[in-house]
C-alpha positions as CSV (number, residue, x, y, z in Angstrom):
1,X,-67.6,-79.0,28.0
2,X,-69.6,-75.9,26.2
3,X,-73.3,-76.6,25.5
4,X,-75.0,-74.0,23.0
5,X,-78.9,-73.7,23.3
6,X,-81.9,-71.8,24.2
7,X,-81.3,-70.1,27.4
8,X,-83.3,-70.2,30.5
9,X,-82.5,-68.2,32.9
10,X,-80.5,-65.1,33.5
11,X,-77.3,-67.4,35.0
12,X,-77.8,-70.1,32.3
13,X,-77.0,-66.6,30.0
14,X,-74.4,-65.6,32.2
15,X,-72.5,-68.5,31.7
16,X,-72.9,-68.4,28.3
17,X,-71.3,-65.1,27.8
18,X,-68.4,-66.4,29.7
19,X,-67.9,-69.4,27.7
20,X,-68.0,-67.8,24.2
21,X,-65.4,-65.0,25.8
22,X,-63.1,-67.8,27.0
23,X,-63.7,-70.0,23.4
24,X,-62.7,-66.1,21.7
25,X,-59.8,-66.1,23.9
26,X,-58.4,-69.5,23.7
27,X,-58.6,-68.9,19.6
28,X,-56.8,-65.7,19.5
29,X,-53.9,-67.1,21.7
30,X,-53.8,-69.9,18.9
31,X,-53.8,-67.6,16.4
32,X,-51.2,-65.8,17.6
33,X,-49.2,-68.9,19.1
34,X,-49.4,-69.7,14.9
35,X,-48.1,-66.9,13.2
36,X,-45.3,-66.6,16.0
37,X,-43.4,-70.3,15.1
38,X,-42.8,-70.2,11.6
39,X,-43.1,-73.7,10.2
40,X,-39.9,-75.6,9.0
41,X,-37.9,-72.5,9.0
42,X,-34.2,-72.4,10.0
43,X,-33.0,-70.0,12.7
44,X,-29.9,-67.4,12.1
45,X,-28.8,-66.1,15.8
46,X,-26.0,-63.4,15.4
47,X,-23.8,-62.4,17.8
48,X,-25.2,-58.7,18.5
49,X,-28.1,-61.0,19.5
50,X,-30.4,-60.8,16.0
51,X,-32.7,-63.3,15.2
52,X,-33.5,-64.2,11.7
53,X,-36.0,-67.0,10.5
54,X,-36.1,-68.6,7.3
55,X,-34.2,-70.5,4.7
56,X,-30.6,-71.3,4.2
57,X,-28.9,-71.2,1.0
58,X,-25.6,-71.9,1.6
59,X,-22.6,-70.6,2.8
60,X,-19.5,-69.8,1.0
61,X,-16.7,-67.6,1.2
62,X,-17.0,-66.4,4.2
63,X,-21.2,-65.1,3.5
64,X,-24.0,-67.1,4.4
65,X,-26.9,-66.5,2.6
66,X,-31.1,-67.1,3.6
67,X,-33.9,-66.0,1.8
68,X,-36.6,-65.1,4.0
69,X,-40.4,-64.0,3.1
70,X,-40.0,-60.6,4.2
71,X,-36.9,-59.5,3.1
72,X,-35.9,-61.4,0.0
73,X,-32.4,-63.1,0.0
74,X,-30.5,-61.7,3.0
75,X,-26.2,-61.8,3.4
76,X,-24.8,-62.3,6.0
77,X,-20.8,-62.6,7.2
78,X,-20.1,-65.7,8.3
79,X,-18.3,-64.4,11.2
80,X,-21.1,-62.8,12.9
81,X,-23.2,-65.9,13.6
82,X,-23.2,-67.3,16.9
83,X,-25.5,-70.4,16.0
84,X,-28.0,-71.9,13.0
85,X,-30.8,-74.2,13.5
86,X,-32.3,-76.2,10.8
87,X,-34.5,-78.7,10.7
88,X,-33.9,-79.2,6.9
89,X,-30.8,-81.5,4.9
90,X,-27.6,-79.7,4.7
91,X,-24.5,-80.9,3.1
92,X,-21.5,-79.2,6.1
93,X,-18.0,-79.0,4.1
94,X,-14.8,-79.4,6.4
95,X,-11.1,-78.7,5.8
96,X,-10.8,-82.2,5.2
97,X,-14.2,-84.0,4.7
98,X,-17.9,-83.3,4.5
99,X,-21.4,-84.1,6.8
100,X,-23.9,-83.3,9.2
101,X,-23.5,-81.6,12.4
102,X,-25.1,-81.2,15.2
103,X,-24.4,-78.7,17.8
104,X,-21.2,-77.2,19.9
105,X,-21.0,-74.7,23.2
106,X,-19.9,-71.6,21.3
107,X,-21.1,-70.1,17.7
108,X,-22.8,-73.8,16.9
109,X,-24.9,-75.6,14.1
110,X,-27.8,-77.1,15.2
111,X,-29.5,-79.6,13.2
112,X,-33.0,-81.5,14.2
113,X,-34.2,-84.8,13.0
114,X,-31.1,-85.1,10.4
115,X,-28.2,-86.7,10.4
116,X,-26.2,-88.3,13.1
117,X,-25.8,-85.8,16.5
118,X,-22.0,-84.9,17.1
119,X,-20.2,-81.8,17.7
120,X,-17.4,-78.6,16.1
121,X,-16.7,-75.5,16.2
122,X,-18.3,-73.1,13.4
123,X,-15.2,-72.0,12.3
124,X,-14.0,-74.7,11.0
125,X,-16.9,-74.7,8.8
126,X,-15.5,-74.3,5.3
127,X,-19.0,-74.3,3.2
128,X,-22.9,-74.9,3.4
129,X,-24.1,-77.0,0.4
130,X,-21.2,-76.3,-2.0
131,X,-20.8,-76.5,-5.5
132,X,-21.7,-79.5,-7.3
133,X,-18.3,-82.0,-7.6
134,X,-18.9,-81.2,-11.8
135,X,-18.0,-77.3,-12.0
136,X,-17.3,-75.3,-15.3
137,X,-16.5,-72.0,-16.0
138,X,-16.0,-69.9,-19.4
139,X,-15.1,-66.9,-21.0
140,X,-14.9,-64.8,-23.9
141,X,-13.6,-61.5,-24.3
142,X,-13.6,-59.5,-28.0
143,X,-12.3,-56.2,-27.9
144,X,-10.7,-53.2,-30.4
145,X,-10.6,-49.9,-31.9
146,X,-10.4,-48.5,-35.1
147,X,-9.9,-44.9,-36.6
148,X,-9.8,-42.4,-39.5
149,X,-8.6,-39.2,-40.5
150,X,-5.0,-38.1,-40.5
151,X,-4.1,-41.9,-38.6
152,X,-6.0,-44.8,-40.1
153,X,-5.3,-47.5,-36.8
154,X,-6.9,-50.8,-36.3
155,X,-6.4,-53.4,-33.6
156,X,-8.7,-56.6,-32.4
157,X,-8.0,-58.3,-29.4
158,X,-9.5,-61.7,-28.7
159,X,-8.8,-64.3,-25.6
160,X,-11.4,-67.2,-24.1
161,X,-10.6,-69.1,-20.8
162,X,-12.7,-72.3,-20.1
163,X,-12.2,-74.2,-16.5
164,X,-13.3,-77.7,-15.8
165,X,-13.4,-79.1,-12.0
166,X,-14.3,-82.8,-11.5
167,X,-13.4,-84.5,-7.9
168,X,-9.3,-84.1,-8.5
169,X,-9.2,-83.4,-11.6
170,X,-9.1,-79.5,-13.1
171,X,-8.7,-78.3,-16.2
172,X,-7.9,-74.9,-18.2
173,X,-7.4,-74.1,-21.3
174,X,-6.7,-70.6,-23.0
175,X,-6.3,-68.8,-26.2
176,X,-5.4,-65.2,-27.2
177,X,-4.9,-63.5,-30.8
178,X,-3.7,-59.5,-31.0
179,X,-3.6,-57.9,-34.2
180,X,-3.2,-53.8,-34.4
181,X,-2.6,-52.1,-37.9
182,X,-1.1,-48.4,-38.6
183,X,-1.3,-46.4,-42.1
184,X,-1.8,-50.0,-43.8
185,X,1.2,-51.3,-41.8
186,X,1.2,-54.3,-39.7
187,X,2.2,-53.2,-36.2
188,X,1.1,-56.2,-33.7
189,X,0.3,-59.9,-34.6
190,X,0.6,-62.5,-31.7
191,X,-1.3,-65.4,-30.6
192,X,-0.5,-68.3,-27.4
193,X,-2.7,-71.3,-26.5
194,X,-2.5,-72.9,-22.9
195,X,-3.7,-76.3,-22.1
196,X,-3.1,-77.2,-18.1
197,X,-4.4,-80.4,-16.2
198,X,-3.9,-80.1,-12.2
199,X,-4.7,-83.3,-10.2
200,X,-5.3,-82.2,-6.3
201,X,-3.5,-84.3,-4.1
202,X,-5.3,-82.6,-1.3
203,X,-7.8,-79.5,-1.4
204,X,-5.1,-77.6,-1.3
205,X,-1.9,-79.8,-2.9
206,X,-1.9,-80.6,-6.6
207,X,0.4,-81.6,-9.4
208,X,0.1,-79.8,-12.9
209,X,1.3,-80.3,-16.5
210,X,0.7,-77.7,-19.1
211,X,1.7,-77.2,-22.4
212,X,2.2,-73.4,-23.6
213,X,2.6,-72.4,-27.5
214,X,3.6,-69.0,-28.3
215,X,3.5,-67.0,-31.4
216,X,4.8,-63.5,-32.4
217,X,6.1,-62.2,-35.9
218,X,7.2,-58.7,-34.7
219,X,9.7,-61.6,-31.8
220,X,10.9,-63.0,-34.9
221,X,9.5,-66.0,-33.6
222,X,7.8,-69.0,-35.5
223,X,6.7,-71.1,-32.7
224,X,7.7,-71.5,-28.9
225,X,6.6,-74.4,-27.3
226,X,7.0,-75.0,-23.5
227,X,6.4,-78.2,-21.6
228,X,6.3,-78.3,-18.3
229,X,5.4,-79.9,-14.8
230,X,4.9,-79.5,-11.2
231,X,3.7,-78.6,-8.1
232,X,1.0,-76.0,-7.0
233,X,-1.0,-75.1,-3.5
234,X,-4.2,-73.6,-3.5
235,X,-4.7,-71.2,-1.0
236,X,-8.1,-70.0,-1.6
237,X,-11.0,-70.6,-3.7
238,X,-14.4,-69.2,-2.8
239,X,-17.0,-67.5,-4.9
240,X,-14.8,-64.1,-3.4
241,X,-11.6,-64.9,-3.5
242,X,-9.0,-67.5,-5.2
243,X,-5.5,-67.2,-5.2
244,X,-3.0,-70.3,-6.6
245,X,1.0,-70.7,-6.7
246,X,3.1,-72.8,-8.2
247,X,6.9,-74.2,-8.9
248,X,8.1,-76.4,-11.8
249,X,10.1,-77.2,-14.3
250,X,10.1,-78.0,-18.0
251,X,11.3,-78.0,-21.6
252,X,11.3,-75.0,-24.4
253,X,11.7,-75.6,-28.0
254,X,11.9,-72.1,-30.1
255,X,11.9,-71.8,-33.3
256,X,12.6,-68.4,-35.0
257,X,11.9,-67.2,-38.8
258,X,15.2,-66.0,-39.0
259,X,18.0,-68.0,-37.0
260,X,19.0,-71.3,-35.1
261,X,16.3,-73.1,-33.3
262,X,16.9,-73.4,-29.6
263,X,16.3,-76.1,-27.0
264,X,17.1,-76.2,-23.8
265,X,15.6,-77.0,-19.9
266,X,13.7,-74.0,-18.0
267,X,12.2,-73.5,-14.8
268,X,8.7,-72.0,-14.2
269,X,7.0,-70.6,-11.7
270,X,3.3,-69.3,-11.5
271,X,0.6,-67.2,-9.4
272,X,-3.4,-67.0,-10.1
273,X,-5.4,-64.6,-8.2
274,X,-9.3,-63.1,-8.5
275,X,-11.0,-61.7,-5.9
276,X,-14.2,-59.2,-5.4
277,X,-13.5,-55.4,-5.1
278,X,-16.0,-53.2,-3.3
279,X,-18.8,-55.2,-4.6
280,X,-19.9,-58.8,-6.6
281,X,-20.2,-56.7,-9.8
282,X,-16.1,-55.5,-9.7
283,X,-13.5,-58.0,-10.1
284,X,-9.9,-57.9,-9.8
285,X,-7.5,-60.3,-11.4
286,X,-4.3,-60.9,-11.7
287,X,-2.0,-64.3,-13.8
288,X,1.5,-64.4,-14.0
289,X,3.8,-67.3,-15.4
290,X,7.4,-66.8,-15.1
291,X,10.2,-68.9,-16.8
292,X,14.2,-69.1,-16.4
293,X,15.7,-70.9,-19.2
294,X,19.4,-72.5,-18.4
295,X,20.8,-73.3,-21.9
296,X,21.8,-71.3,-25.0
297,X,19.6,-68.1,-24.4
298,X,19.4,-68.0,-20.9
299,X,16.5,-65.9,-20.9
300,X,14.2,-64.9,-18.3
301,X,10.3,-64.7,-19.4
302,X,7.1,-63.4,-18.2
303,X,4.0,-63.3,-19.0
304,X,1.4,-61.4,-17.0
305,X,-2.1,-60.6,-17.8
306,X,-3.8,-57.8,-14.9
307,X,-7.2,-56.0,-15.3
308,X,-10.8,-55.7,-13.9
309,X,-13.9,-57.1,-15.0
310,X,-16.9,-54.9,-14.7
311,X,-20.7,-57.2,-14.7
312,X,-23.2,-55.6,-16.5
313,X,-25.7,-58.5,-15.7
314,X,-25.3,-62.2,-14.8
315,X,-23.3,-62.7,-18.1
316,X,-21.8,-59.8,-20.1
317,X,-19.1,-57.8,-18.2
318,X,-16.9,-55.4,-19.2
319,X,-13.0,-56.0,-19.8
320,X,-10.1,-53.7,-18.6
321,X,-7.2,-55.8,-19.0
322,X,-3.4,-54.4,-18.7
323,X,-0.9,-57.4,-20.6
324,X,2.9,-57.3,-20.2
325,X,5.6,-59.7,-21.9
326,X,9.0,-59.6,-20.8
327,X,11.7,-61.8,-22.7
328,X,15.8,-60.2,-21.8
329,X,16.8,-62.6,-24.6
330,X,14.7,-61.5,-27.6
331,X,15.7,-62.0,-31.5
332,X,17.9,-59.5,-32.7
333,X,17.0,-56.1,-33.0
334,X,13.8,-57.1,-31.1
335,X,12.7,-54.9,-27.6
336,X,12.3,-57.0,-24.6
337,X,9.0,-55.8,-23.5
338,X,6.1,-56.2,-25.2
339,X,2.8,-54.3,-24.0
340,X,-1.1,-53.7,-24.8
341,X,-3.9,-52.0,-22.8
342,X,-7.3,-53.8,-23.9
343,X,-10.8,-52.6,-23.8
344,X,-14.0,-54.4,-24.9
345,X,-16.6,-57.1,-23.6
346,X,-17.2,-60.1,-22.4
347,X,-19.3,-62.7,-21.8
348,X,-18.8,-65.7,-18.9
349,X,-21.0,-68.6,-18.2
350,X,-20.6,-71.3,-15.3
């Protein structure tokens, strides 16, 4: 015990000076011992043997992500972490289910107070708190030219792409309209809407339906319609990267200004890819539907749209979109390939 008072004597002051350097001491080693433990942060060990302390976001597509207090939000690859400790709820998404985990030898999560202890491997960690169940996602993109002089030229290109996620269930739907005008001539004029449902057997397995119209009047064509069903896998989808095939088969109804309407059975096939390029504001994509009809006709048909998206901030972008159309069985005296190279903005939401 430390008494404070008048002192008496020279060792009465002696011992004075002794306890009010050891009370100094003992407070500066709690000082210390209290900026050293941060309190209720999480712990980041890499494998090059970093430390870092703070929060964790989340993890997804291979980047785990903690804000910290002296360095903002930090990114880190997901392959580089040897362990992460938090004392905080975290929802842990598996290949096959989701919940809490505890610890493991090698590269492990480490979770305090929370949850039920058991044990994995940190690979087989597919995602820290994903996405809500309830994900949408939208689009619009408006682009075109004009000029004047000795070649008047117009042209207006228009498409919008909405996604829905719930549980299962996903759906898309999609409309396009291209116009382009030369010397008061009429040169382009075609417009499609696509309405798919997918329902996900697995995270990876689903079953789609779609129904595609189609309409062009330099084709000669009035209306196309294409029902169809099938199978899909989904290899990938992360905030980085997602990439989708699929196999089907269907029915095509055509109906032309000029000539017989046609009907007959067609298979389809399909591939869906996005992914980041050199950073989060670049984006590559790439969509392409394929068809092989079997009566009449017997036309092969593609449709593939290719380009990069450019963000400007978190929702205009940029559009740079490359759109082929291949038909070998067109109307008469129609080409088989149809092109157009579009440039204008966007704006996406989700």
């Amino acid at each position: 015990m430390i008494f404070f008072g008048v002192p008496t004597s020279g060792a009465s002051q002696e011992c004075q000076a002794l306890s009010r350097r050891t009370l100094s001491a003992i407070l500066f080693l709690l000082y210390c011992l209290a900026w050293s433990i941060p309190a209720g942060a999480d712990e980041v060990r890499l494998r090059n043997g970093d430390r870092l302390t703070g929060k964790v976001v989340k993890m997804d597509g291979g980047i785990l992500k903690v804000t910290t207090d002296y360095g903002g939000e930090i990114k880190i690859d997901w392959s580089q972490v040897e362990s992460l400790k938090t004392d905080q709820p975290m929802v842990i998404q598996l290949p096959e289910k989701e919940g809490p985990v505890l610890e493991e030898e090698e590269r492990r999560i480490t979770v305090t107070e929370v949850g039920t202890p058991g044990a994995m491997r940190l690979s087989e960690v597919e995602a820290i708190n994903p996405p809500p169940t309830f994900r949408y996602k939208g689009t619009v993109n408006i682009g075109g030219n004009s000029t004047r002089g000795n070649t008047q030229t117009e042209a207006v290109n228009a498409s919008t792409r909405w996604m829905v996620r719930y549980h299962r269930h996903r759906l898309n739907l999609e409309a396009k309209y291209n116009y382009g005008e030369a010397d008061g001539e009429v040169t382009a004029q075609n417009s499609l809407a696509n309405v798919r449902y997918d329902y996900f057997l697995s995270r990876k397995v689903f079953l789609k339906g779609r129904t595609l119209l189609e309409k062009d009047s330099f084709q000669n064509l009035q209306l196309r319609t294409t029902y169809g069903s099938g199978v899909g896998y989904q290899f990938v989808d992360t905030a980085r990267l997602t990439l989708a095939a699929e196999v089907g088969a269907g029915y095509v109804n055509e109906d032309f200004r000029a000539g017989p309407t046609t009907r007959t059975a067609t298979a389809q096939w399909g591939i869906q890819m996005e992914f980041q390029a050199l950073s989060e504001r670049v984006r590559v994509f790439h969509k392409h539907e394929g068809f092989r009809d079997f009566g009449g006709r017997r036309a092969v048909r593609i449709l593939a749209d290719q380009g990069i998206r450019i963000s400007l901030n978190k929702h205009l972008y940029v559009n740079l979109e490359y759109d082929f159309r291949l038909n070998t069985e067109p109307a008469t005296g129609r080409k088989t390939t149809d092109e157009a190279f579009i440039f204008g903005l966007g704006f996406e939401w989700e």
